[in-house]
N, C-alpha and C positions, 0 to 999 in steps of 0.2 A: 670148709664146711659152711655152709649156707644157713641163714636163720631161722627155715625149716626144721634141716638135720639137727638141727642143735636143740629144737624144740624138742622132738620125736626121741631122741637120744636120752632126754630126763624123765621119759615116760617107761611106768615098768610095762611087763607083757599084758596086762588086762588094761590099761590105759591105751596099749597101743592097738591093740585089736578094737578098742571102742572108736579109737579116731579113724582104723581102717573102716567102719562100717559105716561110719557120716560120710566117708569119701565117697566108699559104692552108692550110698542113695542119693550123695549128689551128683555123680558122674552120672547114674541110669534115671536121675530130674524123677527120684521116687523118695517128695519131702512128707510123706507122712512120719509124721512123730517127732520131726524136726521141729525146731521153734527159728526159723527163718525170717530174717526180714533184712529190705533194702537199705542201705546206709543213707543217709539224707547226704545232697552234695557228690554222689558218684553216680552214675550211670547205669555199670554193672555189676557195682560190689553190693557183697551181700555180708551178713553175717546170721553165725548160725549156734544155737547156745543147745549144749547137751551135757547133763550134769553138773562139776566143774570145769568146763572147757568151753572158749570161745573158741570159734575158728572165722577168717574173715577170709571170703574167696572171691572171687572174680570170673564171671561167666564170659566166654567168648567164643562163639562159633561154635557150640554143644563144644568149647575145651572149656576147661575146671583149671584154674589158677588160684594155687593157695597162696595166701598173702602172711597170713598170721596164725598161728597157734598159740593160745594162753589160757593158764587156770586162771577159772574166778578167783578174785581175791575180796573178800567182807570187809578189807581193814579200812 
């Protein structure tokens, strides 16, 4: 299991269906309501904050490469 699946695997079903919908609006490059921004020091990665969750991806050739998934954490 990859560090993905592992991410996705501790999310309940209403967590999971939220990160399914950041995916679709970034697979169809439809960033309203996203809080998107470029990583300083990478080219195409991006990251993208929705609720408590980071996710960091990597654009290439209209493909979507997820890199990271993680809850905010405050502490």
């Amino acid at each position: 299991m990859d560090k993905i699946e592992k991410a996705l695997a501790k999310l309940n079903s209403i967590e999971k269906k939220q990160i399914k919908e950041i995916f679709a609006k970034i697979k169809s490059q439809e960033y309203l309501g996203l809080d998107i921004k470029k990583l300083k020091g990478h080219e195409n990665v991006f990251r993208v904050k929705k609720g408590n969750f980071r996710i960091i991806y990597k654009m290439s050739d209209k493909k979507v490469f997820i890199l990271s998934i993680e809850r905010r954490n405050e502490k």
